[in-house]
Backbone bond lengths (Angstrom), bond angles and torsions (degrees), N, CA, C in turn:
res aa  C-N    CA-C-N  psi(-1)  N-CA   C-N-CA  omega(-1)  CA-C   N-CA-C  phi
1 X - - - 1.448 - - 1.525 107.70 -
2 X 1.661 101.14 146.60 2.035 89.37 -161.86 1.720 85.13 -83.95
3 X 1.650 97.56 -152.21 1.546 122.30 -168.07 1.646 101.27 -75.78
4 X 1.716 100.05 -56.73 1.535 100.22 -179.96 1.270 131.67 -92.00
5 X 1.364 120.62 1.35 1.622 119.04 130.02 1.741 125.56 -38.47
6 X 0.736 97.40 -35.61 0.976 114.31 -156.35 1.442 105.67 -96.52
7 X 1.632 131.02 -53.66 1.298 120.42 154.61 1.585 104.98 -52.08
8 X 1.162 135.32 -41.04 1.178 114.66 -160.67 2.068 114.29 -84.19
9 X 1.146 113.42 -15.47 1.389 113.31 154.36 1.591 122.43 -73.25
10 X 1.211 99.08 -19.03 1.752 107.74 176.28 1.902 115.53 -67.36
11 X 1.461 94.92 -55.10 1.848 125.04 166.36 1.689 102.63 -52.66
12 X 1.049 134.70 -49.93 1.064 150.44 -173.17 1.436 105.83 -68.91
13 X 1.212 137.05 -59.92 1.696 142.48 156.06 1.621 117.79 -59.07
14 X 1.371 114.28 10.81 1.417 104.78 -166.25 2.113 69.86 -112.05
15 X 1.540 91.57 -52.63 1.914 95.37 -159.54 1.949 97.03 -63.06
16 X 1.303 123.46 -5.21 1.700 122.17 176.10 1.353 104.03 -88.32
17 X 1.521 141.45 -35.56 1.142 158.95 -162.93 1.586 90.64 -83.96
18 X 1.363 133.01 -77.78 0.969 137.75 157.05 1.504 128.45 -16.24
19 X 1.221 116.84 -56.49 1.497 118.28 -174.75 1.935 101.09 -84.30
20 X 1.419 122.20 -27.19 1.030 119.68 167.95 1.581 128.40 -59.28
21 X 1.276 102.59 -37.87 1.962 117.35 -175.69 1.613 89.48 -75.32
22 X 1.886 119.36 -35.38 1.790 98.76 -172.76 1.285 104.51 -70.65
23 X 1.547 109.67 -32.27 1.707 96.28 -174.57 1.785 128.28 -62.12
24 X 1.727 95.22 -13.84 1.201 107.00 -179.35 1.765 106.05 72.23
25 X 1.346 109.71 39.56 1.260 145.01 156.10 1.357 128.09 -74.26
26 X 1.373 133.25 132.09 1.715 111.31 166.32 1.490 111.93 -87.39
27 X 0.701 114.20 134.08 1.731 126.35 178.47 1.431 121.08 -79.91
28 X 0.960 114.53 107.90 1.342 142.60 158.30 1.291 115.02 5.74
29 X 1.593 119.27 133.32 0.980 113.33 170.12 2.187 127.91 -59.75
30 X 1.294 122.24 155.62 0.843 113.19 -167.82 1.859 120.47 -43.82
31 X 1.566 106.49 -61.82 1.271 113.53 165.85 1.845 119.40 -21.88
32 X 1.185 86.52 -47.10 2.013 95.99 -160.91 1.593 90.85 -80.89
33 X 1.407 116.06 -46.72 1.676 94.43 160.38 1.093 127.48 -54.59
34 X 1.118 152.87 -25.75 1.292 160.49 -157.54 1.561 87.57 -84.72
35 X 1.454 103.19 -90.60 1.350 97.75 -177.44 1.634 138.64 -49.09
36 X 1.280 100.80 -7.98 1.714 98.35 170.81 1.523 98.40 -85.67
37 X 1.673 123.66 -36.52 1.236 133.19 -179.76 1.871 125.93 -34.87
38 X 1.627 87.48 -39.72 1.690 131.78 -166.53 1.540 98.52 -78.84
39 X 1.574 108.89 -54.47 1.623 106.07 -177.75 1.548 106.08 -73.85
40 X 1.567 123.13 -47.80 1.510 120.75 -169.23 1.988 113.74 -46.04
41 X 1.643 96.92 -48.28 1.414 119.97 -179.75 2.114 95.46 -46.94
42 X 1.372 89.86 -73.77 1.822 86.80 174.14 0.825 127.32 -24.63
43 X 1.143 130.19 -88.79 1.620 157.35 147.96 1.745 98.01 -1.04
44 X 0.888 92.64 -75.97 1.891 98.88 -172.97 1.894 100.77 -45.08
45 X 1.489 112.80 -70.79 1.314 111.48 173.30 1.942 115.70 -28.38
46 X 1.505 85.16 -64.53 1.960 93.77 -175.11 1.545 93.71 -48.85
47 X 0.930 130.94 -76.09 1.945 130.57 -172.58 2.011 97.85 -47.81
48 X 0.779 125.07 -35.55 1.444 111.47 -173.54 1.542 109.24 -78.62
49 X 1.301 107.83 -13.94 2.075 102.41 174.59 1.275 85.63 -112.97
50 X 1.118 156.33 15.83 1.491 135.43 170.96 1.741 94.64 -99.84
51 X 1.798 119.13 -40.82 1.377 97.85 -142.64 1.993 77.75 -131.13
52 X 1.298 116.76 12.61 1.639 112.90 179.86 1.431 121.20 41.07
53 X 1.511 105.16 47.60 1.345 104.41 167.86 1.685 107.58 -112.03
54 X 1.364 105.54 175.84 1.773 107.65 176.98 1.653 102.58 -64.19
55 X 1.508 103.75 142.10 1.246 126.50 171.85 1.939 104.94 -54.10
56 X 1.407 107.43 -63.73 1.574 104.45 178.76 1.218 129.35 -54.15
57 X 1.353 116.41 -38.94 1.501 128.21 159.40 1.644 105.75 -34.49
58 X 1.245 103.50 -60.51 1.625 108.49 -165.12 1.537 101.21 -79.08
59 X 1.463 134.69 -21.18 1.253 103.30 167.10 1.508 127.74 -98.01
60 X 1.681 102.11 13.59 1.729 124.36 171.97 1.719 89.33 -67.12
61 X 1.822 110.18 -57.22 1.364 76.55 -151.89 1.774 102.92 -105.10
62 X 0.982 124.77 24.34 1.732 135.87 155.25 1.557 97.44 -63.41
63 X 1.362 122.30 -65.87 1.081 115.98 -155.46 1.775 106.68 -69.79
64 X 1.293 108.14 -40.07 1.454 113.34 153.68 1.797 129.12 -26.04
65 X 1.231 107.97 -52.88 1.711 116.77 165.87 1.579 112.43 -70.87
66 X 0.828 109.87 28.97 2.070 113.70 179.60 1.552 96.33 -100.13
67 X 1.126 98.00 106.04 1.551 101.67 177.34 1.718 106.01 -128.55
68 X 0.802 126.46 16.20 1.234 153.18 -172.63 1.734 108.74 -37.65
């Protein structure tokens, strides 16, 4: 996995952690962040060659739809 994979699954678990404490949610153990971290990062990539927008944009507002 490169450098900015890798920042960008990091950014991605900071903005899930984040949107969890606003919901007044408990947040996830580390693992289960990781792995939601792992799918959001995907997801964002797959939508950024389908529709050529920024990768961060798309995992601002992925991580945004966590209503969990």
């Amino acid at each position: 996995m490169g450098f900015f994979r890798q920042q960008e699954e990091h950014l991605a678990m900071r903005f899930i952690t984040w949107r969890y404490q606003k919901l007044g949610k408990p947040v996830p153990a580390e693992a289960e962040l990781k792995t939601q971290a792992c799918q959001i990062v995907s997801d964002a990539h797959r939508i950024a060659r389908e529709r050529g927008r920024n990768v961060v944009a798309i995992i601002k507002d992925l991580v945004n739809d966590i209503k969990k």
